[in-house]
TORKOL-4160 file (C-alpha; in steps of 0.2 Angstrom, whole numbers, padded with zeros to 4 digits, m for minus):
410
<pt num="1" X="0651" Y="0718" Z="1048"/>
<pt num="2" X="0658" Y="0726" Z="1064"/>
<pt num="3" X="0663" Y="0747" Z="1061"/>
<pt num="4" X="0680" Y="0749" Z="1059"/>
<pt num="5" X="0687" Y="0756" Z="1077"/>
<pt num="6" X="0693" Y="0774" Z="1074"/>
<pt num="7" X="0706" Y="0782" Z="1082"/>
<pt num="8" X="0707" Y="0801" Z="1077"/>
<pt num="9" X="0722" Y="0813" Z="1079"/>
<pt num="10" X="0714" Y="0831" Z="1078"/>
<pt num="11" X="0726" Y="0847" Z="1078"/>
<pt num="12" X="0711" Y="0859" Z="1083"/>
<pt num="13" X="0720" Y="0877" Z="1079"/>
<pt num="14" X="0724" Y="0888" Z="1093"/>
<pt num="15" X="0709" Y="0886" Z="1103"/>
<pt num="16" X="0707" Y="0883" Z="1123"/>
<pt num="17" X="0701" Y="0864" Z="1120"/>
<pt num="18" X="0701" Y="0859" Z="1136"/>
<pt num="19" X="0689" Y="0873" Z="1144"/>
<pt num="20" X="0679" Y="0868" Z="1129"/>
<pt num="21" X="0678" Y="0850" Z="1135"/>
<pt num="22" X="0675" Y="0854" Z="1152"/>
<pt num="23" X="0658" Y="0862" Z="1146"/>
<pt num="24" X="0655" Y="0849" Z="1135"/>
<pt num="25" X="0656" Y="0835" Z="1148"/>
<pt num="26" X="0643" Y="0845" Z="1158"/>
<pt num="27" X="0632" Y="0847" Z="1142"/>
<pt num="28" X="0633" Y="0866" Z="1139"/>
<pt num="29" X="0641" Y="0875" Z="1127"/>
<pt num="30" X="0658" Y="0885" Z="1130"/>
<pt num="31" X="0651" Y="0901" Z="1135"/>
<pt num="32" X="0667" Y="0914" Z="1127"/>
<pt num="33" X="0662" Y="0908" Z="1111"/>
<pt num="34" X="0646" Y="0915" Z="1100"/>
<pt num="35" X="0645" Y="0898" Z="1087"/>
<pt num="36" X="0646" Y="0882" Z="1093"/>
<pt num="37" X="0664" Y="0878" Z="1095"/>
<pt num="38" X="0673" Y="0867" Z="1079"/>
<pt num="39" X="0679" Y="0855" Z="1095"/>
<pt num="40" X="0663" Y="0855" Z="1103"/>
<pt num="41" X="0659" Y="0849" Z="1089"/>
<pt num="42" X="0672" Y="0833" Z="1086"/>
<pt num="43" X="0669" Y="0831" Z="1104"/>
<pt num="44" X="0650" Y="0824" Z="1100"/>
<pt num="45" X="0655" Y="0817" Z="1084"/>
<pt num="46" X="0669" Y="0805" Z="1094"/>
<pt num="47" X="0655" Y="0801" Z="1105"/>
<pt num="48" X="0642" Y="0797" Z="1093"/>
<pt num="49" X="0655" Y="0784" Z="1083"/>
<pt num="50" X="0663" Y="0779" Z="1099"/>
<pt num="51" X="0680" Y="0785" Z="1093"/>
<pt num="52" X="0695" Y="0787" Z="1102"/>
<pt num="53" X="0704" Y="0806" Z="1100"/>
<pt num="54" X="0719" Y="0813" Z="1104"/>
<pt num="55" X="0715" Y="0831" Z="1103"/>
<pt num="56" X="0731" Y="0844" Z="1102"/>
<pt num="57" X="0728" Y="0862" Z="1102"/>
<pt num="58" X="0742" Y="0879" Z="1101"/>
<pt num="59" X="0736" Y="0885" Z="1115"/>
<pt num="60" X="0749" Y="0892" Z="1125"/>
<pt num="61" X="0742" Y="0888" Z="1140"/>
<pt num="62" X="0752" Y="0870" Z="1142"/>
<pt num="63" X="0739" Y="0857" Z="1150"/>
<pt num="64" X="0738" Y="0840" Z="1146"/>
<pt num="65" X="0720" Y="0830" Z="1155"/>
<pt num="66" X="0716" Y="0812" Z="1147"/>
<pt num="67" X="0697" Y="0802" Z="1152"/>
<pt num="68" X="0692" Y="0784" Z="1144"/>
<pt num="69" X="0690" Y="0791" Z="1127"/>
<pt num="70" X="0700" Y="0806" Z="1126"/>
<pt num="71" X="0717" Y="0812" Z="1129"/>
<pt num="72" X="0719" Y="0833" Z="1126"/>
<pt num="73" X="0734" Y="0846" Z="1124"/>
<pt num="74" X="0737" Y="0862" Z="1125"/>
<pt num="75" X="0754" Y="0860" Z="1115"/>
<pt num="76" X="0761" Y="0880" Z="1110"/>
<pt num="77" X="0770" Y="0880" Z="1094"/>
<pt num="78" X="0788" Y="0889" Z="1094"/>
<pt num="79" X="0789" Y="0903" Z="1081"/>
<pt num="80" X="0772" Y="0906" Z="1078"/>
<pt num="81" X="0775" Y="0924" Z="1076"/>
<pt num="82" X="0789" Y="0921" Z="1067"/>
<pt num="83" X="0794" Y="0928" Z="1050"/>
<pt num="84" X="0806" Y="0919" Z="1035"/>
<pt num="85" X="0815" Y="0905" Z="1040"/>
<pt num="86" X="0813" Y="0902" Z="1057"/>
<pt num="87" X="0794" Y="0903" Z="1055"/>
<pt num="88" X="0796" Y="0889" Z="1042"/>
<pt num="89" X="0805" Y="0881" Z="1054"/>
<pt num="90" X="0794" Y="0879" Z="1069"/>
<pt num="91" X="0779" Y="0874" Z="1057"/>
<pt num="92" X="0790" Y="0862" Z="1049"/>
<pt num="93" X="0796" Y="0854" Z="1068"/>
<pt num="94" X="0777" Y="0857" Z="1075"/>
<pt num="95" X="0770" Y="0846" Z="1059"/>
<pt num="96" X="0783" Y="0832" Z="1062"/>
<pt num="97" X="0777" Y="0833" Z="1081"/>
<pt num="98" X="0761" Y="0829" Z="1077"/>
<pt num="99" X="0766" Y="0815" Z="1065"/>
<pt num="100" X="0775" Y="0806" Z="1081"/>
<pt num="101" X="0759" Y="0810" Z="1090"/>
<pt num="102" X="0747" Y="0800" Z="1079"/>
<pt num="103" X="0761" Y="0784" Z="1079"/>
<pt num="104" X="0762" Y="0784" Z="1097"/>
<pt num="105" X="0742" Y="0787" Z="1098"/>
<pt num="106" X="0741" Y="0772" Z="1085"/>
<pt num="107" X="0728" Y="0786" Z="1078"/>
<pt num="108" X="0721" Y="0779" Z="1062"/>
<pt num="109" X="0713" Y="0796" Z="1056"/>
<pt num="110" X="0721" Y="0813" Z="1059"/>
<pt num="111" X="0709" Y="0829" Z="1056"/>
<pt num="112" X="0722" Y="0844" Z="1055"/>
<pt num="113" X="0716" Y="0863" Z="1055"/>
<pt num="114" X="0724" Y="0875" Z="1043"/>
<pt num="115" X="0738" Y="0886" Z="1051"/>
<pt num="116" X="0746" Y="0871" Z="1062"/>
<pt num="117" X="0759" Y="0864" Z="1050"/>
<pt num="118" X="0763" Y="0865" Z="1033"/>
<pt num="119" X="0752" Y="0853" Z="1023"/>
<pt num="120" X="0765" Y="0845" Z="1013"/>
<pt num="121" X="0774" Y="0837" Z="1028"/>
<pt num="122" X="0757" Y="0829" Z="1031"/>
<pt num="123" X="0759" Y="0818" Z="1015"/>
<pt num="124" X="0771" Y="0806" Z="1025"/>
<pt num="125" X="0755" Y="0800" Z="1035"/>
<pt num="126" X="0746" Y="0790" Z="1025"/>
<pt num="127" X="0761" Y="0778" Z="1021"/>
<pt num="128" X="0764" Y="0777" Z="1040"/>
<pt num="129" X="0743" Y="0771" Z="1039"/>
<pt num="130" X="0734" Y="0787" Z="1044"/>
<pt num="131" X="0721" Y="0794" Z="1034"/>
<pt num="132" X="0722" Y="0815" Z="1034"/>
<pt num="133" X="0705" Y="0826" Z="1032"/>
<pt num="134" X="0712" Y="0844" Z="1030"/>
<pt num="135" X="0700" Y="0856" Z="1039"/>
<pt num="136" X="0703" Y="0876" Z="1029"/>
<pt num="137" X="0695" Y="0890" Z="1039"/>
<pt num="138" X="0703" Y="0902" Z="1027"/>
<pt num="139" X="0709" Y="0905" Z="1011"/>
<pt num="140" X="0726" Y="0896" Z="1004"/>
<pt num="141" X="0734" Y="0913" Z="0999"/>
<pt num="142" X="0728" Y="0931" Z="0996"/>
<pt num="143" X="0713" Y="0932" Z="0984"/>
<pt num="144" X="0720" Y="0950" Z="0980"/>
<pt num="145" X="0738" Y="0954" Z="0976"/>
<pt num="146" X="0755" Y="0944" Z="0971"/>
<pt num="147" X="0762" Y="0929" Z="0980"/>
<pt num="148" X="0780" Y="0930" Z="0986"/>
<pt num="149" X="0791" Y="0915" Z="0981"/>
<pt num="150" X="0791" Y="0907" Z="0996"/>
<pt num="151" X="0772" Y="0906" Z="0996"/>
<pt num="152" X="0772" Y="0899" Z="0979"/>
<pt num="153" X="0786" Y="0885" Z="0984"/>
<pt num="154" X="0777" Y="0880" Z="0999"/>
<pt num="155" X="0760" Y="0877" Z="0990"/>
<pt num="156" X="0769" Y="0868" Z="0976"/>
<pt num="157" X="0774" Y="0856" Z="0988"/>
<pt num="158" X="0757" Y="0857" Z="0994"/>
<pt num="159" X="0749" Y="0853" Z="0978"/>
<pt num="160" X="0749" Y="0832" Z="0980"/>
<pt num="161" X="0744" Y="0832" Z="0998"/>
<pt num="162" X="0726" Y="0840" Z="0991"/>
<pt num="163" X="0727" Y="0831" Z="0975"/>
<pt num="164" X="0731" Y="0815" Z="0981"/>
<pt num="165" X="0738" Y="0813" Z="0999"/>
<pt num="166" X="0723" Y="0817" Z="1009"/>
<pt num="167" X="0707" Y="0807" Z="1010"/>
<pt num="168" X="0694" Y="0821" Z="1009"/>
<pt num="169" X="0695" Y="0842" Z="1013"/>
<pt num="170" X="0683" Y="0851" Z="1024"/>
<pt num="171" X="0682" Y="0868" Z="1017"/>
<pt num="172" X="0672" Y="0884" Z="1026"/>
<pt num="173" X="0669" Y="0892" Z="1008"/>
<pt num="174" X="0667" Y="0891" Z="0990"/>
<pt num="175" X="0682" Y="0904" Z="0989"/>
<pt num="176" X="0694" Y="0890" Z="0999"/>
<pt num="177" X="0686" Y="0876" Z="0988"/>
<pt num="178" X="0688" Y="0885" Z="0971"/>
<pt num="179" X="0708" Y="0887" Z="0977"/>
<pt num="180" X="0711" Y="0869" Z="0982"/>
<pt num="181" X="0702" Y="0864" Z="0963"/>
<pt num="182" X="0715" Y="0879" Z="0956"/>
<pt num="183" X="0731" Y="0872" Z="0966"/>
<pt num="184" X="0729" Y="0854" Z="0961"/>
<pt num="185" X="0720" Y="0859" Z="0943"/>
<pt num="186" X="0705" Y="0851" Z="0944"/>
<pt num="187" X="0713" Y="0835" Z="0951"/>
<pt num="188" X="0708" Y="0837" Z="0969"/>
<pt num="189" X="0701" Y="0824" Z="0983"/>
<pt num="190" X="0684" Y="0826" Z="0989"/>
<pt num="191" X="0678" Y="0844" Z="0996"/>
<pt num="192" X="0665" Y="0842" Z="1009"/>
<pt num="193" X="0659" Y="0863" Z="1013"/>
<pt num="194" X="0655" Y="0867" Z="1029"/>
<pt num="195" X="0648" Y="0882" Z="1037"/>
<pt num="196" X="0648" Y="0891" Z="1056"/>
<pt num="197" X="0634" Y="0885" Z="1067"/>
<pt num="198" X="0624" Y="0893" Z="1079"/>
<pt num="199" X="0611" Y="0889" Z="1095"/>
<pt num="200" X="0594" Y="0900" Z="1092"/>
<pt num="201" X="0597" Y="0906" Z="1109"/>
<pt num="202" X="0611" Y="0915" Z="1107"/>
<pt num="203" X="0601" Y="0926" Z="1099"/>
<pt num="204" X="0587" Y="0928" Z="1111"/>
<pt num="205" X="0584" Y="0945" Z="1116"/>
<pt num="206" X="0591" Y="0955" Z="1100"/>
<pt num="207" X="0579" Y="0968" Z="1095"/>
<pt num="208" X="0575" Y="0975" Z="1080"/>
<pt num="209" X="0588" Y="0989" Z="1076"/>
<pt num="210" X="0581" Y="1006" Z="1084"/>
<pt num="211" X="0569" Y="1014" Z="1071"/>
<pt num="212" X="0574" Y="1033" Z="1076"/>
<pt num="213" X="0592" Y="1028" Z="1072"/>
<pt num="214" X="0599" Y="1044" Z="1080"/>
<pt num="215" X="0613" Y="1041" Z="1081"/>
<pt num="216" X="0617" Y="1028" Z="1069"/>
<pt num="217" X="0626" Y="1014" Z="1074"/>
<pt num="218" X="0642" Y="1005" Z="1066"/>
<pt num="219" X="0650" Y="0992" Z="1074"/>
<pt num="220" X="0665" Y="0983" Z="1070"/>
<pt num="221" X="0670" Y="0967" Z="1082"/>
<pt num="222" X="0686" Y="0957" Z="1078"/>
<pt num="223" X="0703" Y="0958" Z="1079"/>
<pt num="224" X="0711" Y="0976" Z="1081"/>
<pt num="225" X="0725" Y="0973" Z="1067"/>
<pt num="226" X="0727" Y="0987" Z="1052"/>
<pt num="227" X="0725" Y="0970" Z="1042"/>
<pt num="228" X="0708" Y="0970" Z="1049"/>
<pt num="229" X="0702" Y="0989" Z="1041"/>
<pt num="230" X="0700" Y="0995" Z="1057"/>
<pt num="231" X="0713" Y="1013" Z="1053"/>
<pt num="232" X="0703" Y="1014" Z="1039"/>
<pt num="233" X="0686" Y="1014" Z="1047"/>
<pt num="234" X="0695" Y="1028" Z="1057"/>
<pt num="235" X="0699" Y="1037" Z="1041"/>
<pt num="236" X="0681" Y="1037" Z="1037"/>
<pt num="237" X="0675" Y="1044" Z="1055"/>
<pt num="238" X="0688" Y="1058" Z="1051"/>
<pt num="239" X="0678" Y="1060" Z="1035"/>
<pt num="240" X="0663" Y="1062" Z="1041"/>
<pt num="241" X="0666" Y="1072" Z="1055"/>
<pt num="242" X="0672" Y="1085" Z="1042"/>
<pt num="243" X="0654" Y="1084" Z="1032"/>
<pt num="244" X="0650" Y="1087" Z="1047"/>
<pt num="245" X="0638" Y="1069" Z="1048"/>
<pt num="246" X="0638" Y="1071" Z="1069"/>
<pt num="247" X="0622" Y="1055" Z="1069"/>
<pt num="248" X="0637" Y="1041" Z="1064"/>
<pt num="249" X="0644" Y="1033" Z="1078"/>
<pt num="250" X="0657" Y="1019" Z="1077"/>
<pt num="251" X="0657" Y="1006" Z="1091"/>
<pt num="252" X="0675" Y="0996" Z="1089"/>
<pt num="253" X="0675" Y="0979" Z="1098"/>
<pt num="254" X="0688" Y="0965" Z="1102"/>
<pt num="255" X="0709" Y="0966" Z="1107"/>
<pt num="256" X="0723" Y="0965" Z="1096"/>
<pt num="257" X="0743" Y="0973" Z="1095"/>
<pt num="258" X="0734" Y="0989" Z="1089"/>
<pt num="259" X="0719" Y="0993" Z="1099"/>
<pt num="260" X="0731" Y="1006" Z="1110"/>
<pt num="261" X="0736" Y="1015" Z="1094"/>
<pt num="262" X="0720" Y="1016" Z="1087"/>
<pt num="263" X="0714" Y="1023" Z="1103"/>
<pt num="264" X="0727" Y="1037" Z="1102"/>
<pt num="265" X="0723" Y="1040" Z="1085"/>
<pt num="266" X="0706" Y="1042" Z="1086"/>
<pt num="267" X="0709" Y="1055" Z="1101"/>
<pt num="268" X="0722" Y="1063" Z="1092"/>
<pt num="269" X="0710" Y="1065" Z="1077"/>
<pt num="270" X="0697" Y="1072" Z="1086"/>
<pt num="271" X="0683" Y="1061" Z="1082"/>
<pt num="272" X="0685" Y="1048" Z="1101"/>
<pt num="273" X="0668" Y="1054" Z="1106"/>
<pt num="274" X="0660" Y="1046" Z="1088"/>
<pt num="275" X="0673" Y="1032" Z="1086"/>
<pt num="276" X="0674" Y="1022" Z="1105"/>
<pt num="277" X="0684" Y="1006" Z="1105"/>
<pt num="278" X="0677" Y="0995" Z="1117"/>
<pt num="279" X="0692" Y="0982" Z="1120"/>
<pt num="280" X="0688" Y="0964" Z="1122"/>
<pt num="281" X="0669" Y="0961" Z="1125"/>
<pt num="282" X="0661" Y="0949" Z="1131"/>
<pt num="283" X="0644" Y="0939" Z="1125"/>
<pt num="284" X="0634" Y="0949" Z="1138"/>
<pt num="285" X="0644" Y="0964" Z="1131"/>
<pt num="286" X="0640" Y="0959" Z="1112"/>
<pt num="287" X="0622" Y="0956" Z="1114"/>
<pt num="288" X="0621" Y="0973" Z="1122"/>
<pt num="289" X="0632" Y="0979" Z="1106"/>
<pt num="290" X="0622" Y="0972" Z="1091"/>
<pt num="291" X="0607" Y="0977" Z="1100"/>
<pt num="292" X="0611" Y="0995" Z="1098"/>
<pt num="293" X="0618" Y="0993" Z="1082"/>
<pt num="294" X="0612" Y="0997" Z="1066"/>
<pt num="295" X="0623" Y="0991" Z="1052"/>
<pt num="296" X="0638" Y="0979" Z="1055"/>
<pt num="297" X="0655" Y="0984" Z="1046"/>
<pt num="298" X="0669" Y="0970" Z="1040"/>
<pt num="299" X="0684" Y="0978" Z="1031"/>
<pt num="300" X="0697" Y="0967" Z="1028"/>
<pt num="301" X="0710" Y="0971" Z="1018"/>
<pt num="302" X="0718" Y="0961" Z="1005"/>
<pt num="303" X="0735" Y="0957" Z="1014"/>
<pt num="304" X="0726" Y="0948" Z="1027"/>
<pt num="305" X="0722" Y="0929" Z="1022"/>
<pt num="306" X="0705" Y="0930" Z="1028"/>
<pt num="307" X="0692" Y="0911" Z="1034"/>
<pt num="308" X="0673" Y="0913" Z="1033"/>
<pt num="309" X="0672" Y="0929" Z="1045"/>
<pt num="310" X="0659" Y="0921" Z="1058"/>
<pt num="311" X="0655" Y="0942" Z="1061"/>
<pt num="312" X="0645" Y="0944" Z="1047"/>
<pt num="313" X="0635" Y="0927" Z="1048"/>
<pt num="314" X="0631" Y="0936" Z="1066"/>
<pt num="315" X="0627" Y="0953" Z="1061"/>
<pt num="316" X="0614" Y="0944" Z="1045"/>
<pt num="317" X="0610" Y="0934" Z="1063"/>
<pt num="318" X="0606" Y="0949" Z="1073"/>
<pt num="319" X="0597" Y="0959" Z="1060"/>
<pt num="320" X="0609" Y="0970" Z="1055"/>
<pt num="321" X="0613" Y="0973" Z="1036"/>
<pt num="322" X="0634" Y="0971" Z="1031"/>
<pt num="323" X="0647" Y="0981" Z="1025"/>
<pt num="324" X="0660" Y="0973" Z="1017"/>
<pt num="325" X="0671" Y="0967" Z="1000"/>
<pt num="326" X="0676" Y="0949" Z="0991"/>
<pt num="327" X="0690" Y="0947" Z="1003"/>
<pt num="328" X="0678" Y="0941" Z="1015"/>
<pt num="329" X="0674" Y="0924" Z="1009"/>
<pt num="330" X="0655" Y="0923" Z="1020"/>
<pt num="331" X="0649" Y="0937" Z="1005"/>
<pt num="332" X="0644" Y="0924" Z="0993"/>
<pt num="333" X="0632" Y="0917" Z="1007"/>
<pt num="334" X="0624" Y="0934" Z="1013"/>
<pt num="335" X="0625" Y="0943" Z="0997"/>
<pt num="336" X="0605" Y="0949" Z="0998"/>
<pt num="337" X="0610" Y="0955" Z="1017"/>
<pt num="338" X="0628" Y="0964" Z="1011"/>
<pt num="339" X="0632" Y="0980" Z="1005"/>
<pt num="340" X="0648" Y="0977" Z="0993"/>
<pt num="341" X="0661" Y="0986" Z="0992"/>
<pt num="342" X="0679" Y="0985" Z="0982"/>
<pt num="343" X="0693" Y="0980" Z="0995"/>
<pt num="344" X="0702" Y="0993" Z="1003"/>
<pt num="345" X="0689" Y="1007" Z="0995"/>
<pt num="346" X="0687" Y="1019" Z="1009"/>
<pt num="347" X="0678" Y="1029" Z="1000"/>
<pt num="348" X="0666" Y="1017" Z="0994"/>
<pt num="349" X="0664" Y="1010" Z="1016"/>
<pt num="350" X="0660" Y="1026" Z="1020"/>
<pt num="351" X="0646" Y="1030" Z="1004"/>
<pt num="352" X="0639" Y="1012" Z="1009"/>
<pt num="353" X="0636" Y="1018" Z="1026"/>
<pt num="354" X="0629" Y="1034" Z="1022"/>
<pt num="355" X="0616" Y="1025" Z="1010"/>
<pt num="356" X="0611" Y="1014" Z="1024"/>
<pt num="357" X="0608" Y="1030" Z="1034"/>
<pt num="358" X="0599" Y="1039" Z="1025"/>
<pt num="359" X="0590" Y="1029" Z="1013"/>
<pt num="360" X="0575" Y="1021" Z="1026"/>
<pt num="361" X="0570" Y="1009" Z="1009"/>
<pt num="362" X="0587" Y="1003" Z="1006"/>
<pt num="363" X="0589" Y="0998" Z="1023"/>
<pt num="364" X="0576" Y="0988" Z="1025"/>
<pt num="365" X="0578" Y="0979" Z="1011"/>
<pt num="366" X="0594" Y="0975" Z="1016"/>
<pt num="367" X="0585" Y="0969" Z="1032"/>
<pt num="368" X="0574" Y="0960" Z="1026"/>
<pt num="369" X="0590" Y="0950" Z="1016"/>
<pt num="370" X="0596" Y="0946" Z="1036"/>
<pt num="371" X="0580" Y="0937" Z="1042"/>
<pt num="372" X="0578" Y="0927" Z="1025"/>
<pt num="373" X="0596" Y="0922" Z="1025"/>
<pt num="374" X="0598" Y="0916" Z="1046"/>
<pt num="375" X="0592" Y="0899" Z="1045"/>
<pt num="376" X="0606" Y="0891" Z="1036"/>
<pt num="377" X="0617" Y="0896" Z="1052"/>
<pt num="378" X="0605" Y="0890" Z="1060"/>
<pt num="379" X="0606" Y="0870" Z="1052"/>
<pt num="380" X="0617" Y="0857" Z="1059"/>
<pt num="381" X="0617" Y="0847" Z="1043"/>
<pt num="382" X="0629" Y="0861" Z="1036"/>
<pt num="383" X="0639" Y="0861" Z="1051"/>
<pt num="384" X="0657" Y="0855" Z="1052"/>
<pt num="385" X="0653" Y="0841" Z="1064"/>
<pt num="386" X="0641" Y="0833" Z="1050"/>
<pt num="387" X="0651" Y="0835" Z="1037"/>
<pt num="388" X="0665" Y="0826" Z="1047"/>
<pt num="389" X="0655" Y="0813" Z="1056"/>
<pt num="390" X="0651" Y="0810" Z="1035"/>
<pt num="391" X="0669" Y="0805" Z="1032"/>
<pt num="392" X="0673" Y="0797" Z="1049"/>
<pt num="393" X="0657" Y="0785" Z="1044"/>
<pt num="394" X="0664" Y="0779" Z="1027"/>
<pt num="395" X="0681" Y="0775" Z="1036"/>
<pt num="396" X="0671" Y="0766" Z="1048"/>
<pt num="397" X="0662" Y="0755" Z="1034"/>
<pt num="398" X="0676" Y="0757" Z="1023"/>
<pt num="399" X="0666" Y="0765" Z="1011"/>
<pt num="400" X="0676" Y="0777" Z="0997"/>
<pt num="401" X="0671" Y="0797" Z="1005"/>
<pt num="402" X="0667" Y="0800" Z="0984"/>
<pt num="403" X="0652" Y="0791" Z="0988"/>
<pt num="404" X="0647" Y="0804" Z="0999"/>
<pt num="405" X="0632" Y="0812" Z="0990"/>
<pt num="406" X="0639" Y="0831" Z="0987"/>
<pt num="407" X="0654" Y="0833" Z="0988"/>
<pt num="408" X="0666" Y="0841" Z="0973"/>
<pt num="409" X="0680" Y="0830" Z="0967"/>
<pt num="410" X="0692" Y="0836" Z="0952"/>
């Protein structure tokens, strides 16, 4: 019996897919990017099945490039940054975009990533004959707090595309999974979990964390958002330059809207000299970061709708015991590498920290919890490319993806 032909629609998130494929083409991985890209990833998977893919990504660098088997588009989304109505609106128009896409591509599989459309809009697919294979990153709402009404309408709309509209879910963690079972009450389609994956050699070259630790090192790399803890790690710099703690340094790493203000805060404050923000880095840059580093810190708080967090599988990668609370979904992965803390508990960061400095036993065991835990990053089988090659290879034999061995179906 001959494979089915596929012919895959995949909305790939904000990411720069077209630099991405013009490493790939040359058989290297896209250097700006520690894990091995999701769209690397479909890239080899397309190859391996001989599938046809129209890849559209929100980069807002507009390009459109098209080979034998590919054609790929930066194609911005209006309203992104948007609130109320009118960011409804452009995820509404966006979602419809994409549904005209897939026709004209005569695409019979679409793979979209969360934060492209609204999933509900997706449920008019499968009666024009495309199969959808969600892709979650992060969390369906808050794991913390209230929902406002317009959440709450917009996931009940959502409710039959997981429970019966798509053909399978890819999930990045057991925290999205338990959602998708919550929202459709135990009545959900098939949900393949995936995990971030990483080339050994990225590693290469990361030392063991310096044994004088003096001074001791905390690093934070992500996003500068006040969603993203990173006032609060400034609040517990403030704190312990009062104790009068001057072996803790902060080293803050990446760009956001409030890397300047941060900045001026922490001069203002008088604690810049322990508490440096270092911008965007590079992975040169980062190597040298963790290398120095002696714990890695990932504060989240509970207003931000937070995906895996690749940081922390890096930091259990590089060594170097975490810091952080449930918001983060990657703890249930790391836990023997993680120091806990409740969300938003400044107080309890800045004890963690402390105990990591100054108790040499509790920081190696913590240690020791990094190098057990780094081979599962380290596995392509739990990779997103695998689990979706899995799918794409029932379509082709036109198997039912229940059949797939491990997967959690409602």
């Amino acid at each position: 019996m001959n494979a089915k032909k596929l012919r895959v629609l995949y909305a790939a998130g904000p990411g720069n897919v077209i630099d991405v494929y013009n490493y790939w083409v040359k058989g290297e991985d896209y250097p700006s990017q520690v894990s091995v890209t999701w769209s690397g990833q479909f890239y080899d998977v397309c190859r391996d099945l001989d599938a046809e893919a129209y890849v559209i990504s929100l980069c807002k660098d507009k390009n459109l490039i098209q080979d034998s088997r590919f054609l790929i588009e930066h194609r911005p989304g209006k309203f992104r940054r948007a609130s109320g109505i009118l960011y409804h609106f452009g995820q509404f128009g966006y979602g419809l975009g994409l549904i005209a896409s897939a026709i004209r591509f005569r695409a019979n599989v679409a793979v979209i990533s969360d934060g492209t459309t609204h999933w509900f809009i997706l449920s008019l697919l499968p009666w024009l004959g495309v199969q959808v294979v969600p892709s979650l990153q992060c969390v369906l709402w808050h794991k913390y707090g209230s929902r406002s009404k317009a959440e709450e309408f917009i996931l009940r709309l959502s409710r039959n595309f997981f429970a019966k509209d798509c053909l399978a879910i890819l999930s990045m963690s057991e925290d999205i999974s338990e959602q998708v079972v919550q929202l459709t009450s135990g009545r959900n389609r098939p949900i393949l979990e995936y995990q971030p994956i990483y080339r050994r050699i990225q590693f290469t070259g990361i030392n063991d964390p310096d044994e004088r630790r003096s001074p001791f090192r905390v690093m934070f790399a992500g996003r500068i958002e006040r969603e993203k803890g990173v006032f609060d790690l400034l609040e517990i710099a403030q704190r312990f330059a009062a104790e009068g703690r001057q072996d803790i340094k902060f080293d803050v790493c990446g760009k956001g809207s409030a890397l300047d203000s941060l900045r001026l805060a922490a001069k203002e404050a008088g604690v810049d000299s322990a508490f440096a923000c270092h911008g965007h880095c590079n992975k040169s840059q980062m190597r040298q970061m963790f290398n120095r580093s002696h714990v890695v810190i990932v504060p989240t708080r509970k207003s931000f709708v937070e995906g895996f967090n690749q940081v922390v599988a890096e930091g259990v990668l590089s060594g170097r015991p975490v810091v952080t609370s449930a918001v983060c979904p990657a703890l249930s992965y790391v836990k023997d590498a993680v120091v806990e803390v409740p969300p938003e508990d400044i107080q309890g960061y800045g004890d963690a920290l402390l105990k990591l400095c100054d108790d040499h036993e509790f920081y190696e065991q913590k240690r020791r919890g990094c190098l057990a835990l780094q081979e599962q990053f380290y596995d392509s089988s739990r990779g997103w490319g695998t689990k979706l090659k899995s799918i794409l290879v029932a379509i082709q034999e036109e198997r039912e993806v229940g059949e797939l061995l491990g997967v959690k179906v409602g």
